[in-house]
GULO-189070 format. One record per residue (C-alpha): residue in one letter; x, y, z. Coordinates in steps of 0.02 Angstrom, whole numbers. Layout:
REM residues N
<residuo=A c1=X c2=Y c3=Z>
...
//
This chain:
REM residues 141
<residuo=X c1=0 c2=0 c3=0>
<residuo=X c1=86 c2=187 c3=-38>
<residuo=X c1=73 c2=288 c3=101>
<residuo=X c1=93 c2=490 c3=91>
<residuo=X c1=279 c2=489 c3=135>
<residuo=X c1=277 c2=429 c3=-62>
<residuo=X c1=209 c2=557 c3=-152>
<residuo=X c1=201 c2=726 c3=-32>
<residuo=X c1=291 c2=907 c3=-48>
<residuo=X c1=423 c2=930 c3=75>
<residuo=X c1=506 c2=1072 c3=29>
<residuo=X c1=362 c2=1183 c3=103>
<residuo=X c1=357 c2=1370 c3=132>
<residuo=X c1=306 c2=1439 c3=276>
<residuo=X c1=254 c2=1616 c3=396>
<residuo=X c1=244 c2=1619 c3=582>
<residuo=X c1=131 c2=1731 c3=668>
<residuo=X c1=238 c2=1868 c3=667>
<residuo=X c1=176 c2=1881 c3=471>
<residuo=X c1=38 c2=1993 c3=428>
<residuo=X c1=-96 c2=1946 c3=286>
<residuo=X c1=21 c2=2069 c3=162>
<residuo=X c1=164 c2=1976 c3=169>
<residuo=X c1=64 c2=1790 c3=164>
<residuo=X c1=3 c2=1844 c3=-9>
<residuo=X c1=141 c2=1907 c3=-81>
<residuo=X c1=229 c2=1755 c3=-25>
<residuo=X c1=90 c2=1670 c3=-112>
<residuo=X c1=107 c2=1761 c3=-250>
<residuo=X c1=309 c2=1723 c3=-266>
<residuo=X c1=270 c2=1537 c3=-240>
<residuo=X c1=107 c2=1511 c3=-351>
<residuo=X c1=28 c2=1435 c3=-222>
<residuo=X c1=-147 c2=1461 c3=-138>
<residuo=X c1=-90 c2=1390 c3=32>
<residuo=X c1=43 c2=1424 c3=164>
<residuo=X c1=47 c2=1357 c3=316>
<residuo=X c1=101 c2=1443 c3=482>
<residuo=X c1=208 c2=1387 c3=625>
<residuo=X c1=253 c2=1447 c3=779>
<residuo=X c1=420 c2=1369 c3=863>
<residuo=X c1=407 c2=1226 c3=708>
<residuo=X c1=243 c2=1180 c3=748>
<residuo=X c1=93 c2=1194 c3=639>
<residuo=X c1=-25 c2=1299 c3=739>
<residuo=X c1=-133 c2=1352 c3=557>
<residuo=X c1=-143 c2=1370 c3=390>
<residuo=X c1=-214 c2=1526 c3=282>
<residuo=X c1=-263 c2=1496 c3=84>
<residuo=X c1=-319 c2=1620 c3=-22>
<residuo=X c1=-482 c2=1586 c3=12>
<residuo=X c1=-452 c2=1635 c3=200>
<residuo=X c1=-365 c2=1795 c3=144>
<residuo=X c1=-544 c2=1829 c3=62>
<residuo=X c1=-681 c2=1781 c3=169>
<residuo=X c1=-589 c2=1818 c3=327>
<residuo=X c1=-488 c2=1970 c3=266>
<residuo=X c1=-539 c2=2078 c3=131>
<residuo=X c1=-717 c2=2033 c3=134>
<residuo=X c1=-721 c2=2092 c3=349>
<residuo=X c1=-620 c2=2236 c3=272>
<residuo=X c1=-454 c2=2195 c3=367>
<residuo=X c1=-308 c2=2278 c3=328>
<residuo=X c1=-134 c2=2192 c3=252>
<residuo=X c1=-62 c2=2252 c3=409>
<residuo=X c1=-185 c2=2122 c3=504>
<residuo=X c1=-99 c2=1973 c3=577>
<residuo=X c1=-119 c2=1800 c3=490>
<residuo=X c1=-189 c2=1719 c3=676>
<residuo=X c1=-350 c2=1812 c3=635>
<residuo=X c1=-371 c2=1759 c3=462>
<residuo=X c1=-305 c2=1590 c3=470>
<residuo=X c1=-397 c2=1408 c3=490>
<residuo=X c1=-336 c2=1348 c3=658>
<residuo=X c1=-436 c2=1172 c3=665>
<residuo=X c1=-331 c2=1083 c3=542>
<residuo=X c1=-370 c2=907 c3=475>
<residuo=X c1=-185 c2=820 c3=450>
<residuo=X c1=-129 c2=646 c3=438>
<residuo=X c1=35 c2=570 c3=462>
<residuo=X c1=169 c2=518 c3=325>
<residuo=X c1=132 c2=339 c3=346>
<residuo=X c1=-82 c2=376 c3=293>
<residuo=X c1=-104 c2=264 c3=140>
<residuo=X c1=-151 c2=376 c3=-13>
<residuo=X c1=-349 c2=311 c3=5>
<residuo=X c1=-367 c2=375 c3=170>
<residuo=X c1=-284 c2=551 c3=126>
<residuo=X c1=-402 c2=555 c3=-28>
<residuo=X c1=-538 c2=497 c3=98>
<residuo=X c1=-494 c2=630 c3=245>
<residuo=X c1=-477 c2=763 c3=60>
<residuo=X c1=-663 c2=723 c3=6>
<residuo=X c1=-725 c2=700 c3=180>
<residuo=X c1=-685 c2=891 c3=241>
<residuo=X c1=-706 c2=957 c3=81>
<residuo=X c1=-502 c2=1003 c3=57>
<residuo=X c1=-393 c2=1016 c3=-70>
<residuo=X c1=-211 c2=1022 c3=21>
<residuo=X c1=-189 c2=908 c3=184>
<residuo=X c1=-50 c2=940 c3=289>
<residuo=X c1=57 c2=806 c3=351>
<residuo=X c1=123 c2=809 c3=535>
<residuo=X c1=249 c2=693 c3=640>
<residuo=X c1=260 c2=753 c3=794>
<residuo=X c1=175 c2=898 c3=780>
<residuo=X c1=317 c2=958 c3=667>
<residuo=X c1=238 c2=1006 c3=478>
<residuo=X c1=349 c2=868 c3=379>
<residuo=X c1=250 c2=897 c3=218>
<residuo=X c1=80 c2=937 c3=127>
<residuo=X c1=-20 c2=812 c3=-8>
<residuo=X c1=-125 c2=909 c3=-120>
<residuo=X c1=-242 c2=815 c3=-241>
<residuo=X c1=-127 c2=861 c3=-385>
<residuo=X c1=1 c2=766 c3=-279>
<residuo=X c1=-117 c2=609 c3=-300>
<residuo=X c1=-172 c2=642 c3=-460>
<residuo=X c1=4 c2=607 c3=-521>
<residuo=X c1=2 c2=439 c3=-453>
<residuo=X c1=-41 c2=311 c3=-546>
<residuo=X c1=-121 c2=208 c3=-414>
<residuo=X c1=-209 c2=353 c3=-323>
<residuo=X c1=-279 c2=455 c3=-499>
<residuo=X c1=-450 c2=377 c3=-473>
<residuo=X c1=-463 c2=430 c3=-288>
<residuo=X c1=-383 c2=598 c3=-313>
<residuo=X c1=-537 c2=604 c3=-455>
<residuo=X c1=-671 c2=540 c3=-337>
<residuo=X c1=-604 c2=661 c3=-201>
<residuo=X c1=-587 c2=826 c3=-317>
<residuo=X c1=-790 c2=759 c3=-378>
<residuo=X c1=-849 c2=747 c3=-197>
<residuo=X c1=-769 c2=904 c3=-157>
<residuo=X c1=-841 c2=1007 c3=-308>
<residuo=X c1=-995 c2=940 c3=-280>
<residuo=X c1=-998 c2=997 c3=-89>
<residuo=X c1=-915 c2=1160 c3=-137>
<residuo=X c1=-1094 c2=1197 c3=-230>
<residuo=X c1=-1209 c2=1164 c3=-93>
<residuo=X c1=-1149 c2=1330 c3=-13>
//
């Protein structure tokens, strides 16, 4: 069985809380990314896409100069580098994300994306019934 150790991103980028929403986006902007996550003393305390920079930050008119603990997602779903692929693309559709952290010791050791499981063989028809479930939750709201 492949696990997520397999086929995750480990050179990750990061801000602390010391970051304000500003400097997260251009960050993202630099990295073409829509996700950073944010540590504090090399543990993952949150995460803040560009989604969160939206709905929690320009759309409740917050300044760049805000800090990233009020506009980031604190209640994080993660798994562990040794989660077979089917239960990350499970955990994915399940919460209705698209980029799962993964934690050893509360240290961030890496992030699996479903472009991460697209590209493997074995995993392209989960990563396609978790991007499906996903969508298809995404238009409920």
């Amino acid at each position: 069985m492949e696990t997520v150790r397999e086929v995750m991103s480990t050179d990750i980028e990061y801000c602390t809380p010391l970051d304000n929403v500003y400097e997260v986006a251009v960050k993202m902007k630099e990295l073409n990314v829509g996700a950073i996550p944010i540590l504090e003393d090399n543990n993952l305390i949150g995460m803040i896409t560009d989604r969160d920079l939206v709905v929690r930050g320009y759309a409740e008119k917050r300044s760049g100069s805000n800090q990233v603990t009020n506009v980031m997602s604190e209640n994080l779903i993660t798994c562990s580098p040794d989660t077979s692929l089917k239960e990350a693309s499970d955990l994915m559709a399940k919460h209705q994300i698209r980029r799962l952290p993964v934690v050893e010791n509360k240290k961030l050791v890496g992030i699996v994306s479903l472009g991460d499981l697209a590209t493997n063989d074995m995993s392209d028809q989960q990563a396609g019934e978790a991007l499906s479930d996903i969508s298809e939750q995404d238009q409920i709201h």
